[in-house]
BANUKOL-957771 format. One record per residue (C-alpha): x negated, y negated, z negated. Coordinates in Angstrom, 2 decimals. Layout:
+---------+---------+---------+
:       X :       Y :       Z :
+---------+---------+---------+
:       X :       Y :       Z :
...
+---------+---------+---------+
***
This chain:
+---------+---------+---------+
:       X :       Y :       Z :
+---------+---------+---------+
:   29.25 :   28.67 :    9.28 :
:   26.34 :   28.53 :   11.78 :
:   22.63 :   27.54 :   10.73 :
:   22.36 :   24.43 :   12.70 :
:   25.85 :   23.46 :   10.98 :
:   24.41 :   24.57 :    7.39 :
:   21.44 :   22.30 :    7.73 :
:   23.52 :   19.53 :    9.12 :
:   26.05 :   19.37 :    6.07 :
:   22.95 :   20.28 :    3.90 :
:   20.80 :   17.41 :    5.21 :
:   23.45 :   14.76 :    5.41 :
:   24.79 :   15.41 :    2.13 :
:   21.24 :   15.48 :    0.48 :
:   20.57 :   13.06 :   -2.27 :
:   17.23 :   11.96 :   -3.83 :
:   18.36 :   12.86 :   -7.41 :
:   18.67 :   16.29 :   -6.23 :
:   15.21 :   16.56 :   -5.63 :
:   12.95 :   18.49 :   -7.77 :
:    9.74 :   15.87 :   -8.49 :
:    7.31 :   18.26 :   -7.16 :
:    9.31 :   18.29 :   -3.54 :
:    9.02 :   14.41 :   -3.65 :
:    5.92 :   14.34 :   -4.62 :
:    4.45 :   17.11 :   -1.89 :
:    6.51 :   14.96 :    0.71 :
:    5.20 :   11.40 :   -0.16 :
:    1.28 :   12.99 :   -0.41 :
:    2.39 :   14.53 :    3.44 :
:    3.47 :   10.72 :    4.81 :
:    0.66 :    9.35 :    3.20 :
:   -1.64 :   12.12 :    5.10 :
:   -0.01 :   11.73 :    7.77 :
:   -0.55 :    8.16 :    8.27 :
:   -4.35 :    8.80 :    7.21 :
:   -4.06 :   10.97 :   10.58 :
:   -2.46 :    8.15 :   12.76 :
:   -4.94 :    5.77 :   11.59 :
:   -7.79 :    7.90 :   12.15 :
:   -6.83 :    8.78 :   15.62 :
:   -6.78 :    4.74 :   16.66 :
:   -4.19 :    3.27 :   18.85 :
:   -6.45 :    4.05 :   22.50 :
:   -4.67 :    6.76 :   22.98 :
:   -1.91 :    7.94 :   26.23 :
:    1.02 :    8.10 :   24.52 :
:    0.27 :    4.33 :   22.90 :
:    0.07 :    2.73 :   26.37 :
:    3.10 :    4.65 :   27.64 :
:    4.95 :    3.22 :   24.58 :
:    3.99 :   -0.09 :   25.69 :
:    5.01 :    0.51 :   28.94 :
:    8.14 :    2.23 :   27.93 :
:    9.01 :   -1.18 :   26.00 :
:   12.53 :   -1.36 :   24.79 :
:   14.02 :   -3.23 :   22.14 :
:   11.89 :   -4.28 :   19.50 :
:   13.36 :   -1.65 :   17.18 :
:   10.24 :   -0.19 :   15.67 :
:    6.52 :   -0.61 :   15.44 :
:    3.55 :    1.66 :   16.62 :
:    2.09 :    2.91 :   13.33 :
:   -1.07 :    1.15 :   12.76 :
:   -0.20 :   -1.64 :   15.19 :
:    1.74 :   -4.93 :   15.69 :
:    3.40 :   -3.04 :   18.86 :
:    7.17 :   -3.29 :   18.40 :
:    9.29 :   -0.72 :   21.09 :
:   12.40 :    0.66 :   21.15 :
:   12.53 :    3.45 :   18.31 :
:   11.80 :    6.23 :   20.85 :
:    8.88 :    5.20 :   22.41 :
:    7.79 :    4.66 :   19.16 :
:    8.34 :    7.62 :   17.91 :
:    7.02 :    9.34 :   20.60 :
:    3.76 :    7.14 :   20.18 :
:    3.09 :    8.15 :   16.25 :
:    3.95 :   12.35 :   17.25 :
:    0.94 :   11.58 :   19.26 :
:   -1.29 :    9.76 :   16.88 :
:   -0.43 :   11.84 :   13.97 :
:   -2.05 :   15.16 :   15.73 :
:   -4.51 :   13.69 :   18.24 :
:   -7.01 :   14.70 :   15.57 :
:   -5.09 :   17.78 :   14.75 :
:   -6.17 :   16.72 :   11.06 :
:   -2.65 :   17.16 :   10.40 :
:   -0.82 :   19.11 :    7.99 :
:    0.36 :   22.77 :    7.99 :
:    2.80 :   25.16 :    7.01 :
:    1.37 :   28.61 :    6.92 :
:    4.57 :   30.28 :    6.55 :
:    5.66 :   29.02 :    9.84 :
:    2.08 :   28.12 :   11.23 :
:    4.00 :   24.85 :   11.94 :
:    2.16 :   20.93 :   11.56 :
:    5.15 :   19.78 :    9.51 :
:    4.37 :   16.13 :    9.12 :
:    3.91 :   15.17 :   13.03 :
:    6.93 :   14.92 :   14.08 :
:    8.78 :   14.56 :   11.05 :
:    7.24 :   11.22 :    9.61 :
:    7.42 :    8.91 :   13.26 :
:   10.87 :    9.57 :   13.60 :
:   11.65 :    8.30 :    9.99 :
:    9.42 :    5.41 :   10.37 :
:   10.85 :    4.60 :   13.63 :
:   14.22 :    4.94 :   13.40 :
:   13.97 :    4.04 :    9.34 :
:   12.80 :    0.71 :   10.65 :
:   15.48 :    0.35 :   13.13 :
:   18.05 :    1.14 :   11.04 :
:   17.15 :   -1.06 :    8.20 :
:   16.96 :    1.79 :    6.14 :
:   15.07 :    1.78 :    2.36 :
:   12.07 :    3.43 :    1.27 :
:   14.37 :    5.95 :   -0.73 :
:   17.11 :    6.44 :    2.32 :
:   13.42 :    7.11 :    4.61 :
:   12.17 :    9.48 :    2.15 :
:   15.62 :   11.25 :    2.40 :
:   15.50 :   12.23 :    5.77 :
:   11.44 :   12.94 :    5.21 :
:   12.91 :   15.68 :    3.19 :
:   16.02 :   17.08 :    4.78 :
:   13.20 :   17.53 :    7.85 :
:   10.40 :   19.00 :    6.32 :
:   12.67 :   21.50 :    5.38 :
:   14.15 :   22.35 :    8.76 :
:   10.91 :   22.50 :   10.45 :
:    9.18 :   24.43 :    7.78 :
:   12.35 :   27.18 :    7.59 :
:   13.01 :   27.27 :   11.39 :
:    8.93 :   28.22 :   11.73 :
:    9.22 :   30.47 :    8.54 :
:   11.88 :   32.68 :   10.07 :
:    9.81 :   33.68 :   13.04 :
:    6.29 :   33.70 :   11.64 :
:    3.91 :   33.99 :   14.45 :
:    6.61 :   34.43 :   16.75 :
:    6.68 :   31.19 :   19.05 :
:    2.72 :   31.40 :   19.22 :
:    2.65 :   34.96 :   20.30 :
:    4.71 :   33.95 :   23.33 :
:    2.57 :   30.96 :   24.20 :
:    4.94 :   28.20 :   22.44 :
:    3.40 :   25.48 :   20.16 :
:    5.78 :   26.42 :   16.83 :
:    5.37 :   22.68 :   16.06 :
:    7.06 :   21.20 :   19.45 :
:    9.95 :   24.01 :   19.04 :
:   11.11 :   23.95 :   15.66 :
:    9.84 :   19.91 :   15.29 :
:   12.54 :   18.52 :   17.64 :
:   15.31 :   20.04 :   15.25 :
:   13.95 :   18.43 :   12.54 :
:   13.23 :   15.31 :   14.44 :
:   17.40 :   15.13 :   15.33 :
:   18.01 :   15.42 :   11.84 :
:   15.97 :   12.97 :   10.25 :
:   17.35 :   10.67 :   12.78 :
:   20.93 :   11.59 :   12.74 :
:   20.86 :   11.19 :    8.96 :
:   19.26 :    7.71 :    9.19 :
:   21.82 :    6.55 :   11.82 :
:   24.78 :    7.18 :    9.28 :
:   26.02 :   10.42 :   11.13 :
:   28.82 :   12.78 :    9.75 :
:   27.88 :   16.80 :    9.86 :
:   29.93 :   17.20 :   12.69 :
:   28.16 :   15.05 :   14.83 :
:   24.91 :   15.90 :   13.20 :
:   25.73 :   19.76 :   14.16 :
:   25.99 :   18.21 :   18.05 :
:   22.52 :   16.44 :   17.67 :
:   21.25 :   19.54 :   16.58 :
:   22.47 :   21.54 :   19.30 :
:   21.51 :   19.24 :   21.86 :
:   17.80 :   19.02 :   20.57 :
:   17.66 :   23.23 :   20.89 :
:   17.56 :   22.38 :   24.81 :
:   14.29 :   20.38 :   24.58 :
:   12.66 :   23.26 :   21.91 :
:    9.38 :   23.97 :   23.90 :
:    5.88 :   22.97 :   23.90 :
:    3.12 :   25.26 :   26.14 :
:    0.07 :   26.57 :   24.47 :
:   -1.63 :   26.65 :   28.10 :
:   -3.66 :   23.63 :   26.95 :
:   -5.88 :   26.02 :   24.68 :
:   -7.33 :   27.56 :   27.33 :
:   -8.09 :   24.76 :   29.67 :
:   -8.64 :   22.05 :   26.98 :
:   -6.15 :   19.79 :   28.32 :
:   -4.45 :   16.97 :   25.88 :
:   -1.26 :   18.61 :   26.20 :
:   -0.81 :   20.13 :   22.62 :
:   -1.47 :   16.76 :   21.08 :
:    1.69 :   15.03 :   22.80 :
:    3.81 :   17.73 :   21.59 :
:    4.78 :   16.45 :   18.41 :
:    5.73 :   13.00 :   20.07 :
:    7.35 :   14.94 :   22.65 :
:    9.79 :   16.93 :   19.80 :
:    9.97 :   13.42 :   17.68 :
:   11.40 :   11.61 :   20.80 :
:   13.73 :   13.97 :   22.18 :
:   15.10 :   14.18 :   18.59 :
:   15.85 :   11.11 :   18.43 :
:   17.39 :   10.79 :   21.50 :
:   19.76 :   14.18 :   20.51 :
:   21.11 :   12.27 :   17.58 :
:   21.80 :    9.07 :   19.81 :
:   23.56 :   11.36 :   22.21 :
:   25.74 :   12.48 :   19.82 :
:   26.36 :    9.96 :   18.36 :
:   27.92 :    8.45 :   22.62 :
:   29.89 :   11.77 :   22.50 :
:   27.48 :   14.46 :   24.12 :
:   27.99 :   17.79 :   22.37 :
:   25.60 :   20.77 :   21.87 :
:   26.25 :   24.10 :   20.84 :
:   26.74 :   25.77 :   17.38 :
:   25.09 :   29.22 :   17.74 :
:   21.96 :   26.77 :   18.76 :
:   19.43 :   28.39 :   16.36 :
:   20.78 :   32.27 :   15.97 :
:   22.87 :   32.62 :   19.41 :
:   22.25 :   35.11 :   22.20 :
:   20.65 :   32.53 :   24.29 :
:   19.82 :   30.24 :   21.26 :
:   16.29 :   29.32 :   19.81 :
:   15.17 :   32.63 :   19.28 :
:   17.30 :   34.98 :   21.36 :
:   15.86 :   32.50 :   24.05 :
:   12.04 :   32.29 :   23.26 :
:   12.05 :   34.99 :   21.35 :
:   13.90 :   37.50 :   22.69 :
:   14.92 :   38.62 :   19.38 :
:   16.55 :   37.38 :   16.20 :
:   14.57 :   35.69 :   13.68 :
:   13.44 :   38.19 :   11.02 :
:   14.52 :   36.22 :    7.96 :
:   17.65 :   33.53 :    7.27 :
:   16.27 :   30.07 :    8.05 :
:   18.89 :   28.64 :    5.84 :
:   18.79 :   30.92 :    2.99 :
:   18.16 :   28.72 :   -0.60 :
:   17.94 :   25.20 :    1.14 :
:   18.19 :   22.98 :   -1.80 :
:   16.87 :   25.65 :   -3.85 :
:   13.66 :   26.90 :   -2.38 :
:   11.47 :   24.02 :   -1.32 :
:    9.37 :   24.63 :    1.89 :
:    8.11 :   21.04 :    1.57 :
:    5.88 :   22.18 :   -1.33 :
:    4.09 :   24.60 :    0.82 :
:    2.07 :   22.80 :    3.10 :
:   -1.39 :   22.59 :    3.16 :
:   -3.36 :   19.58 :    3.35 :
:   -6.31 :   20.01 :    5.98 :
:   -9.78 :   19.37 :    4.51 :
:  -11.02 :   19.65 :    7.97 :
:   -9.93 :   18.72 :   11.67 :
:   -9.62 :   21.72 :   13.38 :
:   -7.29 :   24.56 :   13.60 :
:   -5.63 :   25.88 :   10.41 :
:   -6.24 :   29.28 :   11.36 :
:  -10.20 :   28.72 :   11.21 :
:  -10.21 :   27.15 :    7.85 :
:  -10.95 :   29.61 :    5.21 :
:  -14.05 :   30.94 :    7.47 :
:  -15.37 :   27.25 :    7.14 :
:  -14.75 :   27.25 :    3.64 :
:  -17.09 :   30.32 :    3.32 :
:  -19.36 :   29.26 :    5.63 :
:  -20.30 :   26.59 :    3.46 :
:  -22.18 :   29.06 :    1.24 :
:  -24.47 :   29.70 :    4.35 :
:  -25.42 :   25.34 :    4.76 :
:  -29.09 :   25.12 :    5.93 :
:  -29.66 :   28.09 :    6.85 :
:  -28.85 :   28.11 :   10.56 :
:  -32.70 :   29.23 :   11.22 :
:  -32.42 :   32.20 :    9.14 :
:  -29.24 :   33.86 :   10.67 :
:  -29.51 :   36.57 :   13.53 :
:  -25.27 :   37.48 :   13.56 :
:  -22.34 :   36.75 :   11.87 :
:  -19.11 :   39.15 :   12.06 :
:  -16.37 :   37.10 :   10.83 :
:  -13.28 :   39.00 :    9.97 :
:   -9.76 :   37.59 :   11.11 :
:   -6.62 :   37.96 :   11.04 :
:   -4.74 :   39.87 :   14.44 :
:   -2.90 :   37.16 :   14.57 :
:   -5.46 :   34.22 :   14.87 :
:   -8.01 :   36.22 :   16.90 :
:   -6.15 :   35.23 :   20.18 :
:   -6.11 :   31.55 :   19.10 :
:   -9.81 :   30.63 :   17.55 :
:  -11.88 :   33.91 :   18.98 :
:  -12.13 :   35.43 :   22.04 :
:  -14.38 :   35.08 :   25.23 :
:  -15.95 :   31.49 :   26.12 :
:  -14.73 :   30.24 :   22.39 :
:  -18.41 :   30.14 :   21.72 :
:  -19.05 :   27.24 :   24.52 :
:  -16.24 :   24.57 :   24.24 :
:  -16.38 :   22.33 :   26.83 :
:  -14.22 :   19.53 :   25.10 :
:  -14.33 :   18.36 :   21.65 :
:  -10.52 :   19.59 :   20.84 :
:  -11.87 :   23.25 :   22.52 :
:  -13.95 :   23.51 :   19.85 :
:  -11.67 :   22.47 :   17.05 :
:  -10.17 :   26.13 :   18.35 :
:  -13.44 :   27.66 :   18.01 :
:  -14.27 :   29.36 :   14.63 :
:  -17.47 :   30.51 :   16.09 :
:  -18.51 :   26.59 :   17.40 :
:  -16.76 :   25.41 :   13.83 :
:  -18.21 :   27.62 :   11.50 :
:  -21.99 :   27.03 :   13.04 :
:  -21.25 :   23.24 :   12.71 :
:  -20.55 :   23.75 :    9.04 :
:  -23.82 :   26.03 :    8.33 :
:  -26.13 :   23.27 :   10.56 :
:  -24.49 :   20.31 :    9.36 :
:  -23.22 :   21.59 :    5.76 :
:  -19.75 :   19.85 :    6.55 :
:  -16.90 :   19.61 :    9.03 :
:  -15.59 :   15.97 :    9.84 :
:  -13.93 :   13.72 :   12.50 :
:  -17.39 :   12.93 :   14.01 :
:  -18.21 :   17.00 :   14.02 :
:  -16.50 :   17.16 :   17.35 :
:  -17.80 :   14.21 :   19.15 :
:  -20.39 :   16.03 :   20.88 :
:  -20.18 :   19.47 :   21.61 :
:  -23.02 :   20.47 :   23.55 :
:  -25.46 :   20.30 :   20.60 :
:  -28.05 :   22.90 :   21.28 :
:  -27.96 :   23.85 :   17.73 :
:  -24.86 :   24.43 :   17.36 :
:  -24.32 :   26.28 :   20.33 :
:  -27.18 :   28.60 :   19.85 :
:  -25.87 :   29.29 :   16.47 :
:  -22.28 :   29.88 :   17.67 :
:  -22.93 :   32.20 :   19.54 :
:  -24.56 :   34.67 :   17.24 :
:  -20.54 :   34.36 :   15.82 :
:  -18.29 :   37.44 :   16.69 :
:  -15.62 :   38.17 :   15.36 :
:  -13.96 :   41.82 :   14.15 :
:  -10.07 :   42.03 :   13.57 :
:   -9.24 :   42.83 :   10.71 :
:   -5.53 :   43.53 :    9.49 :
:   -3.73 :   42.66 :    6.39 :
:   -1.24 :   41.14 :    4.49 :
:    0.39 :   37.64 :    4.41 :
:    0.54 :   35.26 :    7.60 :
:   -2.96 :   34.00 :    9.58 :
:   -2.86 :   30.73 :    8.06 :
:   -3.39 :   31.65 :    4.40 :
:   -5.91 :   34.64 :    5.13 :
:   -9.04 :   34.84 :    3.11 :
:  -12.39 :   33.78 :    4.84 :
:  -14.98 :   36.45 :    5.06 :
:  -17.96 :   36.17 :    6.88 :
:  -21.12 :   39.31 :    7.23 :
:  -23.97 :   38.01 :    7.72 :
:  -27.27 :   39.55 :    8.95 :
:  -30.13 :   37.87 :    8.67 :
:  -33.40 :   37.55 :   10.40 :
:  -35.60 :   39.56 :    8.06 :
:  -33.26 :   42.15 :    7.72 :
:  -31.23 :   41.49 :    4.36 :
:  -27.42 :   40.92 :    4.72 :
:  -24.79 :   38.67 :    2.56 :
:  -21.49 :   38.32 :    2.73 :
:  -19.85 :   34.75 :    2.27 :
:  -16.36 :   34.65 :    1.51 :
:  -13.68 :   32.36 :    0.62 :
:  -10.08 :   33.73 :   -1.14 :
:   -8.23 :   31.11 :    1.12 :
:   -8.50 :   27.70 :    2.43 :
:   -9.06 :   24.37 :    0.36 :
:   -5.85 :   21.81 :    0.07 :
:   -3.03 :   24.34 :   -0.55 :
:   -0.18 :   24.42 :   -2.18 :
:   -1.94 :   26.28 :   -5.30 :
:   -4.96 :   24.43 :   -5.11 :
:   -5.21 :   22.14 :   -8.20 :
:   -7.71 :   19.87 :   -5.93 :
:   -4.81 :   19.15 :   -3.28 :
:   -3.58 :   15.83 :   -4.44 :
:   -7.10 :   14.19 :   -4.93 :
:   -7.97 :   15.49 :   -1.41 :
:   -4.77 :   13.91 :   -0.10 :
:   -5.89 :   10.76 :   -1.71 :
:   -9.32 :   10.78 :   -0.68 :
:   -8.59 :   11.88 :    2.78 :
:   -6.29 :    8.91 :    3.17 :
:   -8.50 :    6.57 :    2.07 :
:  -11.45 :    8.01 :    4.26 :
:   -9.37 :    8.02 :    7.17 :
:   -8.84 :    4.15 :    7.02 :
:   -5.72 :    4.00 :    4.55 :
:   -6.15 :    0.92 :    2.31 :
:   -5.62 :    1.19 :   -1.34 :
:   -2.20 :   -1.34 :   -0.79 :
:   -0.97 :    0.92 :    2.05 :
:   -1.37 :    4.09 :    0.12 :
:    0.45 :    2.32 :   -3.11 :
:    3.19 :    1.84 :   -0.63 :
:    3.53 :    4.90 :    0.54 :
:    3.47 :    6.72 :   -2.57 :
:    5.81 :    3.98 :   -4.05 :
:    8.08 :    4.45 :   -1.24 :
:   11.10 :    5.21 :   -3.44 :
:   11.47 :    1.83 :   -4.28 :
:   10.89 :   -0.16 :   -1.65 :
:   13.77 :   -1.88 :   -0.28 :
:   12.93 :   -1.42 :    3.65 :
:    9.72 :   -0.16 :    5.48 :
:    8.75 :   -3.96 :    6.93 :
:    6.24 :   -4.47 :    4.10 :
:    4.75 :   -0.86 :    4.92 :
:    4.16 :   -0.94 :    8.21 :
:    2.64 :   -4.43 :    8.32 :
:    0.13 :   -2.88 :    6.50 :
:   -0.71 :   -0.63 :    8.28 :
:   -1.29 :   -3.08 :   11.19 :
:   -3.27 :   -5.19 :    8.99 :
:   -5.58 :   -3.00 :    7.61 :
:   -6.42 :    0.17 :    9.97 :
:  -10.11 :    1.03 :   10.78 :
:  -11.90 :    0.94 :   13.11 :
:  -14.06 :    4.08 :   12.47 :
:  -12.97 :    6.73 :   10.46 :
:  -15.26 :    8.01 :    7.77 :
:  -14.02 :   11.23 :    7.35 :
+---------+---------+---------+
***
């Protein structure tokens, strides 16, 4: 049997009862973050007026609006919101935002469907898996060849969520899957010229998915040998087979209980610097260099000449030098952080931030943070962090979650929803919430 016909009889077949708590719970904190995210972002976005435009059906609504579109524009509206801030989840393992495109495809086509809170959750699952294993496989991999891992492997998850939802068998579900491999892609070009590209690539992967089930569904077939193939999704972008079995343990292993939460919005990769920057709060003044030591991996992505002076805000979210100055001037990292880069503080500060590679163990997104710091009379520290804040063994993850939500503009009803989603008998009551309550500035 191929993959992409393992996951389909796999993720059609799932049932809720066969879910360990702790997978249900990791996956109802993600939707709730990632709804936090949506909010946060606010509806003045691109991809919001193109949804508009796009019009359709009134199958689904915008999250955190009263906008009703057909379910793909809307889907391809809430990729968008979701990472605009790129405050969004992350799998280390497969360096992938998990919850982006994941969560607008099973609102949007949840909604359309008539599908309950338990049915929705379902699908959550049966994709957070198949992004976070298809990443997993490959770790590193799509990134080293300039491909965001989260467009790629997100539209196969996307076509599952919504070929589950929309009643499919495996056999058609093994079609949708094959025909969503030939919209895998998503340019990292953007993080050089700070262009808004990499933020529409989740919608991008959530609407194409949901267009591959809907083709398959009409009859439109895609192939088998989609994921391990000669000219599949890694023989294709990769060159090269993936190094591990994406398939190997589904139902058994749960990938869903390895994503981080993100404390801060900015690149994953950056985070466990900022954490141990914190030690160094106030005492901008004092420094005369930092060597911050990184991973060979992330040194491409958040380091590197002119990372020192971003010219847009989401420039410097890929900056650990910019990012990790921020934190020592300002003593914390937040949505406003980024609103205005050219702080002369800041910049002066950043760039007294170089950065040494430094090899070892484990993927880039779960590297410790270590910082050397010389300062101006001479004496040296080093500030260091074992890894970032809000992961998976971090006892302090599900109060972040929570607080995060609630900071971002979540009210206290729409988070009881969300994390009550089990039971409720369709998403109507959820999303109206979410329209009724959003806010207008977010406080985190």
């Amino acid at each position: 049997m191929t993959a992409a016909a393992t996951l389909a009889e796999w993720g059609i077949g799932l049932t809720l009862d066969r879910v360990p708590e702790r997978a249900r719970d990791a996956a109802l904190r993600h939707l709730m973050d990632g709804l936090g995210c949506a909010v946060a972002a606010g509806a003045d976005i691109p991809a919001v007026e193109v949804a508009r435009g796009l019009g359709g059906p009134p199958e689904a609504t915008v999250i955190g609006t009263s906008l009703r579109v057909g379910a793909p524009a809307a889907a391809l509206a809430g990729g968008a919101l979701v990472h605009t801030l790129d405050f969004d989840d992350t799998h280390a393992g497969g360096l992938v935002h998990a919850t982006a495109p994941v969560l607008p495809v099973a609102l949007a086509v949840g909604e359309e469907t008539g599908a309950s809170g338990a049915e929705t959750l379902t699908a959550a699952l049966a994709g957070y898996e198949t992004i976070c294993r298809l990443g997993a496989a490959a770790p590193h991999g799509f990134h080293a060849r300039g491909l965001h891992a989260t467009s790629v492997c997100g539209v196969f998850a996307a076509a599952l969520v919504a070929a589950r939802l929309y009643g499919l068998d495996p056999g058609l579900t093994g079609h949708a899957l094959g025909i969503a491999g030939s919209q895998a892609g998503g340019l990292l070009e953007s993080l050089r010229t700070g262009a808004s590209t990499k933020q529409l690539h989740p919608g991008f992967a959530a609407h194409a998915g949901i267009l591959a089930a809907r083709l398959a569904r009409a009859g439109a077939t895609g192939p088998a040998g989609v994921l391990e193939g000669e000219h599949g999704l890694y023989g294709a972008l990769l060159g090269r087979p993936p190094g591990t079995d994406p398939v190997a343990g589904l139902g058994e292993r749960w990938e869903v209980t390895r994503i981080t939460i993100k404390p801060y919005p900015a690149c994953q990769l950056a985070h466990a610097c900022l954490d141990a920057a914190r030690e160094l709060a106030g005492r901008a003044g004092e420094i005369e260099e930092i060597v911050a030591e990184v991973h060979p991996d992330a040194a491409p992505i958040v380091c590197g000449a002119g990372k020192a002076g971003p010219r847009t805000p989401y420039e410097a979210k890929f900056s650990l030098p910019w990012s990790v100055a921020a934190m020592i001037v300002d003593g914390e990292v937040t949505v406003r952080t980024y609103r205005d880069v050219g702080r002369p503080e800041v910049a002066g500060l950043a760039g007294r931030v170089r950065h040494e590679v430094v090899p070892g163990p484990g993927v880039a997104a779960d590297r410790p943070g270590r910082l050397r710091v010389r300062f101006a009379d001479g004496t040296r520290t080093v500030a260091e962090a074992p890894r970032g804040t809000g992961g998976p063994d971090d006892p302090g993850t599900p109060g972040l979650a929570l607080r995060k939500a609630l900071a971002n503009g979540l009210s206290e009803r729409a988070v009881e929803r969300i994390l009550g989603l089990a039971g409720l008998p369709a998403l109507g009551p959820l999303t109206a919430e979410l329209a009724a309550h959003t806010a207008g500035e977010p406080r985190a």
